[in-house]
C-alpha positions as a LaTeX table, in Angstrom:
\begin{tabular}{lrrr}
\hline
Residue & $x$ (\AA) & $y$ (\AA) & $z$ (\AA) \\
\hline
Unk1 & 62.09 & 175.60 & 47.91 \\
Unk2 & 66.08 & 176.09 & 47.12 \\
Unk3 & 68.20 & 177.92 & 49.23 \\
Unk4 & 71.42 & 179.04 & 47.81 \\
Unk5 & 73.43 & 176.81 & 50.36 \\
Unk6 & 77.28 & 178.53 & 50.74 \\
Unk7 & 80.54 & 175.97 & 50.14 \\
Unk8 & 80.39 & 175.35 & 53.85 \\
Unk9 & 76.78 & 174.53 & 54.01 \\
Unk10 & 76.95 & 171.71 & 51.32 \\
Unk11 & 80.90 & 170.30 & 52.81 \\
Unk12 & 78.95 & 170.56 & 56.53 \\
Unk13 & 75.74 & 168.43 & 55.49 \\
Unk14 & 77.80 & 165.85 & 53.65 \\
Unk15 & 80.47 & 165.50 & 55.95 \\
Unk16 & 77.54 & 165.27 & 59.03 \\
Unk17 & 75.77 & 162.96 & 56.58 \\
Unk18 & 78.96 & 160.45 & 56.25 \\
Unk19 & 79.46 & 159.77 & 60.34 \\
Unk20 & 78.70 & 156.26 & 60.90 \\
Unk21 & 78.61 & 155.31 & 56.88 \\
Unk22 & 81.94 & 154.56 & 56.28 \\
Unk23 & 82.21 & 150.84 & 55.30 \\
Unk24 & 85.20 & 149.02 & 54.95 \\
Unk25 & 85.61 & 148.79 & 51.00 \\
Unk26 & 85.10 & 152.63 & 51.02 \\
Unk27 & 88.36 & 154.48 & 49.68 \\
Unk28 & 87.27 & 158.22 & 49.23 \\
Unk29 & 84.31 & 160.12 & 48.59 \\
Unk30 & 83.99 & 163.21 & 46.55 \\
Unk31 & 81.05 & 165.73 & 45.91 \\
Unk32 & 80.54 & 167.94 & 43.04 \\
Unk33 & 77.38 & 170.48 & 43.29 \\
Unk34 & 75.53 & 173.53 & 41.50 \\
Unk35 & 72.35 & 175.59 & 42.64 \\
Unk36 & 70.43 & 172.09 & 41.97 \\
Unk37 & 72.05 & 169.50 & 42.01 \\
Unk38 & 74.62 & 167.44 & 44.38 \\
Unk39 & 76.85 & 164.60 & 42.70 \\
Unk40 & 78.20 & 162.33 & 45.46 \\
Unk41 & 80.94 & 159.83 & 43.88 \\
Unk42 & 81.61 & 156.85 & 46.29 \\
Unk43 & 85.28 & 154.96 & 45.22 \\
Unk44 & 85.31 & 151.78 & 46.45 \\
Unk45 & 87.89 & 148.58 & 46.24 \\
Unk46 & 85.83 & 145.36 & 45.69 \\
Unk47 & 82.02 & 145.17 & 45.25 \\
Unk48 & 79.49 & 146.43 & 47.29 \\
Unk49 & 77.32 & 144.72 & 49.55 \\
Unk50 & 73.91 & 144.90 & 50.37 \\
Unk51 & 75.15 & 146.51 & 53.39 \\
Unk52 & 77.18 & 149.02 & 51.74 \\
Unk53 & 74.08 & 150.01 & 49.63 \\
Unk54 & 71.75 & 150.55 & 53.03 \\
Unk55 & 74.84 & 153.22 & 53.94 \\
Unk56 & 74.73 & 155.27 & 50.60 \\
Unk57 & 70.85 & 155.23 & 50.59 \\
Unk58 & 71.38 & 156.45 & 54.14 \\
Unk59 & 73.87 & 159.11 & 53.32 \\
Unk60 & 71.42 & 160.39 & 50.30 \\
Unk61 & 68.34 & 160.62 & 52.88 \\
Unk62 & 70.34 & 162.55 & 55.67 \\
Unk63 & 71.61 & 165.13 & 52.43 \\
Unk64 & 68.12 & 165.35 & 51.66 \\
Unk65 & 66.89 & 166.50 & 54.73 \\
Unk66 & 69.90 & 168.51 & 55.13 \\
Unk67 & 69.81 & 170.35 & 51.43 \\
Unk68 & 66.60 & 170.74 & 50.71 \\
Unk69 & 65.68 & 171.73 & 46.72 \\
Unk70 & 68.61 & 170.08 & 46.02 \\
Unk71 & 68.90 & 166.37 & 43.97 \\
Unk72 & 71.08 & 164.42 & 45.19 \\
Unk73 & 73.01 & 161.36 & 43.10 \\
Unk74 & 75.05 & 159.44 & 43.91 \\
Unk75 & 77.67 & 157.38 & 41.77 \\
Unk76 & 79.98 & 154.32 & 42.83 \\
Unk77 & 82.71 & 153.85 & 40.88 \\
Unk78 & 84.96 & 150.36 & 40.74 \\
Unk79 & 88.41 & 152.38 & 41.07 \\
Unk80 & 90.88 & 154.26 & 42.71 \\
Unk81 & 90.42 & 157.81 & 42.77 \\
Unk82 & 92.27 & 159.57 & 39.15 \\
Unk83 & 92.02 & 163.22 & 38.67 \\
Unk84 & 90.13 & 162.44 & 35.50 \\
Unk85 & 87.52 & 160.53 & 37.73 \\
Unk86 & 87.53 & 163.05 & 41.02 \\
Unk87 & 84.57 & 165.51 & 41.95 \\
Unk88 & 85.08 & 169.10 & 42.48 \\
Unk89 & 86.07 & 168.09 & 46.89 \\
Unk90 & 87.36 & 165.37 & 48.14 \\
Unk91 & 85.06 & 164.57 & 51.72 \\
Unk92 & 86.65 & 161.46 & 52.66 \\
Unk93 & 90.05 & 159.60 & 52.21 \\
Unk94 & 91.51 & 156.63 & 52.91 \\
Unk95 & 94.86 & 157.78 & 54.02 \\
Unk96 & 98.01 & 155.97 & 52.03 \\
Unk97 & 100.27 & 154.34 & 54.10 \\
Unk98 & 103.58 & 155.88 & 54.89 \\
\hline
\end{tabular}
C-alpha cells in the first residue's frame, strides 16, 4: 500500500538511509521521485567496488522499509555531477575545496 509520502518524508528516509554508506569514491547523491517511484543517482570518481555495491544495496533496503509502495532505483553514474545529469535534490555533496 502507497502512502503519499510529503517532500520531507522522502529527503528524511534517504538522508537516514545514507548514514554510514558514504564510501570514499562517492561525490554526490541525488534523488528524483513521483507517487511511485524513487530514482537515487550515485556520482562517483573511479569504479566501484564490491564494497561500494554492498552500501547502495544497503541504502535501497533501508528506503524500502522506509517508503513503502514505492520502487526504488538506483543509478551510478561515472561522472561529476552536470545539471544535465542531476536529479530533482541534491542529498549528498562532496564539498569543493576553497
Amino acid at each position: 500500500m502507497n502512502e503519499n509520502y510529503s517532500r520531507a518524508e522522502i529527503l528524511l528516509a534517504v538522508q537516514s538511509s545514507l548514514v554510514g554508506e558514504i564510501f570514499a569514491s562517492l561525490c554526490a547523491v541525488d534523488v528524483t521521485w513521483s507517487e511511485s517511484e524513487l530514482e537515487l543517482k550515485y556520482f562517483i570518481s573511479g569504479e566501484l567496488s564490491e564494497s561500494d555495491e554492498e552500501c547502495v544495496t544497503s541504502v535501497e533496503a533501508a528506503l524500502a522499509s522506509h517508503l513503502v509502495g514505492i520502487e526504488i532505483e538506483s543509478n551510478v553514474m561515472k561522472e561529476k555531477p552536470s545539471q544535465q545529469s542531476r536529479g530533482a535534490v541534491c542529498v549528498f555533496a562532496l564539498k569543493s575545496p576553497s
